[in-house]
N, C-alpha and C positions, 0 to 999 in steps of 0.2 A: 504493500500500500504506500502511495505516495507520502509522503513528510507533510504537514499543511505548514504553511508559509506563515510566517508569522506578519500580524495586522489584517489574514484574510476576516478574520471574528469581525472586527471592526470597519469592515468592507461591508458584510453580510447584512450588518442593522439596518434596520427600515424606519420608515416612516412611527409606523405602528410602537417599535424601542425608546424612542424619544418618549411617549407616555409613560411609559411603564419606568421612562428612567424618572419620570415629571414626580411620578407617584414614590420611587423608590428615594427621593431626599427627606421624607419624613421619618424614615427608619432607618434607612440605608445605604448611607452618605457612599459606601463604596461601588453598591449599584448603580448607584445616580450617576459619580463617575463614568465606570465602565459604559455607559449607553451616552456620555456627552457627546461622541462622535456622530451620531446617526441625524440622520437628514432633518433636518428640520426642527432639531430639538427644542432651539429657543422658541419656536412658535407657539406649544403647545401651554410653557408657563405664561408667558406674557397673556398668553387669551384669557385662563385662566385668572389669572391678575385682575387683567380690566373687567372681566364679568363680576368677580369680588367686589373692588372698589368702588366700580361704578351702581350697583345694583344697592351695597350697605352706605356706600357715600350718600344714593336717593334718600338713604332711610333715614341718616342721620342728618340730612337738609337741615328740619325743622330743627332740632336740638341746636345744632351749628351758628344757625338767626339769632335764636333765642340770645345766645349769648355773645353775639355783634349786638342785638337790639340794646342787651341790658349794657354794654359801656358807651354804646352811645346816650342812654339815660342819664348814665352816671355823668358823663362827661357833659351834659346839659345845663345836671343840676349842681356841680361842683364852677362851672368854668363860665355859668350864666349864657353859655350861646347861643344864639338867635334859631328860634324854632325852624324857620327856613332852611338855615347852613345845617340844622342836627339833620333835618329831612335827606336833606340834601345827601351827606355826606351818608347816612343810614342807605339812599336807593344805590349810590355807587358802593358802597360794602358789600351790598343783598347782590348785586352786577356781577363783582368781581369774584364772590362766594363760589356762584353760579358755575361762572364762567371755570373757573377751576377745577369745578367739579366734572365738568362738560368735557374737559382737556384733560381728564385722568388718563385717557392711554396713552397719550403724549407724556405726558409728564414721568410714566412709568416707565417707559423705554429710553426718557434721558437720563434719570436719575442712574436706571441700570447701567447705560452707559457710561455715565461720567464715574462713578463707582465700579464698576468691571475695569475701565483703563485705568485708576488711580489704584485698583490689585494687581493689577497684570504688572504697571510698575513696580509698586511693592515686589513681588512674584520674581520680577528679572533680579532685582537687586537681591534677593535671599536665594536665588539659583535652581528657581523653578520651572520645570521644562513644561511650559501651557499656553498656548495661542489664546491669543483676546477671544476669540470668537467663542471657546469652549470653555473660559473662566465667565464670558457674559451668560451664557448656556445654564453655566450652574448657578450662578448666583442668582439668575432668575427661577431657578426650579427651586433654590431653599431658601428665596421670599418667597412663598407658598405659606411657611411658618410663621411668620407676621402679620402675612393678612389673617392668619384663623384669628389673631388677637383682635384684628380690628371688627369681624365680627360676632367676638368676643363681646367685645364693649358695646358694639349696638345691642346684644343680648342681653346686657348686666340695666342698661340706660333704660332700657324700653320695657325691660321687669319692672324696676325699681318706680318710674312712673313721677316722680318728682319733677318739681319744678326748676325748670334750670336756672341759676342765681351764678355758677361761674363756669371760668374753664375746667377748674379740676373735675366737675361732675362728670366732665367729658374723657377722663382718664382714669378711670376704674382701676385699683390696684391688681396689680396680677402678680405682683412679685412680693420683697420686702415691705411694701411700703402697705402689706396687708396689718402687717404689725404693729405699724407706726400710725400711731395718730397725730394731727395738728402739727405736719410739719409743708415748711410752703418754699417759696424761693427753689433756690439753687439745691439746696439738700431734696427739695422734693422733686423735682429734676433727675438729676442723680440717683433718685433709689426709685423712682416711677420707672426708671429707663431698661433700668435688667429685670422685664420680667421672665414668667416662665418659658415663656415665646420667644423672649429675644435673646434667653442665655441658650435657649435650644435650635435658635439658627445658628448661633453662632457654635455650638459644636458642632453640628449639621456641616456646616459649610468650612468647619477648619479638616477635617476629616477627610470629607469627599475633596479639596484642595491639596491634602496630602497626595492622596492615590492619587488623583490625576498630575498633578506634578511632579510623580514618582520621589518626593521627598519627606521629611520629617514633619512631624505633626506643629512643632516649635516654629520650622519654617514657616509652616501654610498659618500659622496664628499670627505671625510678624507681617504675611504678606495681605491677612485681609483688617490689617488694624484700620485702613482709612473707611472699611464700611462697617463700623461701629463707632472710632472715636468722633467722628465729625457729625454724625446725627447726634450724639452723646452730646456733643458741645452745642448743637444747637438748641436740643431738648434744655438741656439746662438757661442756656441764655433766654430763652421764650419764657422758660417758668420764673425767671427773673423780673421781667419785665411786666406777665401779666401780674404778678404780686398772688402766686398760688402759695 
């Protein structure tokens, strides 16, 4: 019998293995791996994505107003501004909400993007043998594990039935911060940000970065530090500034 050539396996994948790899990042970061190659892979998480976001984004519309409506209030009744300019500035917020919300699959294939090349960088400098194309591949199949959390939260928001009065209502603990009571700013930032969801992408995705980069596990965690710290620094500076 002939010898099989090694890479025919990853010749072989079809259309159909990119799912199955889409699905194997929740368990089995080395599956996910081994299937980055097959045609089409990125395709099937991104679809996925935008039918998440956009479908729980609808859901959480109203929640989202609620709480543009109430610092536009606030900012009415602390800063004296003319009922006109709050209107005003309320119909261009309620616009821009919208619109955001409208432009989720965009916004979701550049984010990937600008995060898949700022790992691939990472990735070269720690001596990771992995093309852009199949570190964006992956990183889109283990945000998969993110969004369960965001409809997560529309789950916890939409039991709980409350009236919206801030942002945090809008960030349900899922991690430490189940623990913690009455803590706001930068500390609440900070411990909102790892939750279960997010410390389990981030195994998820240091794992499957290993096998695929035929490297250490040390490596593939050096090389995806810019897609955790930098939403981490953003997460905290917003909870800064809305005064959670």
């Amino acid at each position: 019998m002939e010898e099989q050539k090694p890479g025919v396996q990853e010749q072989k994948l079809s259309v159909g293995d990119g799912f199955i790899g889409m699905l194997n990042a929740f368990v089995d970061p080395a599956g996910a791996a081994k299937r980055v190659p097959a045609p089409l892979f990125w395709l099937w998480p991104v679809i996925t994505l935008s039918i998440i976001y956009l479908v729980f984004g609808y859901l959480m519309l109203p929640y989202t107003l609620a709480v543009v409506d109430l610092r536009i209030s606030q900012q009415v009744s602390q800063q004296n501004v003319p009922i006109e300019q709050a209107e005003r500035a309320r119909n261009i917020t309620h616009m821009v909400t919208q619109f955001s919300f409208m432009a989720t699959p965009v916004i979701i294939i550049g984010l990937l993007a600008l995060f898949a090349w700022l790992v691939s960088a990472m990735a070269s400098m720690a001596g990771l043998r992995a093309k852009f194309r199949d570190i964006f591949s992956l990183m889109a199949a283990c945000a998969l594990i993110p969004a369960l959390q965001y409809i997560a939260t529309y789950i916890v928001v939409h039991a709980k039935g409350d009236e919206i009065t801030s942002q945090e209502q809008l960030t349900p603990p899922f991690g430490l911060d189940i623990f913690l009571q009455d803590i706001h700013g930068a500390l609440f930032g900070l411990v909102n940000f790892f939750s279960i969801f997010e410390i389990w992408y981030l195994i998820v995705l240091t794992f499957a970065l290993a096998y695929l980069g035929k490297s250490s596990k040390g490596k593939a965690f050096f090389a995806i530090t810019p897609a955790w710290v930098l939403p981490l620094l953003l997460r905290v500076v917003t909870a800064m500034f809305q005064g959670n």
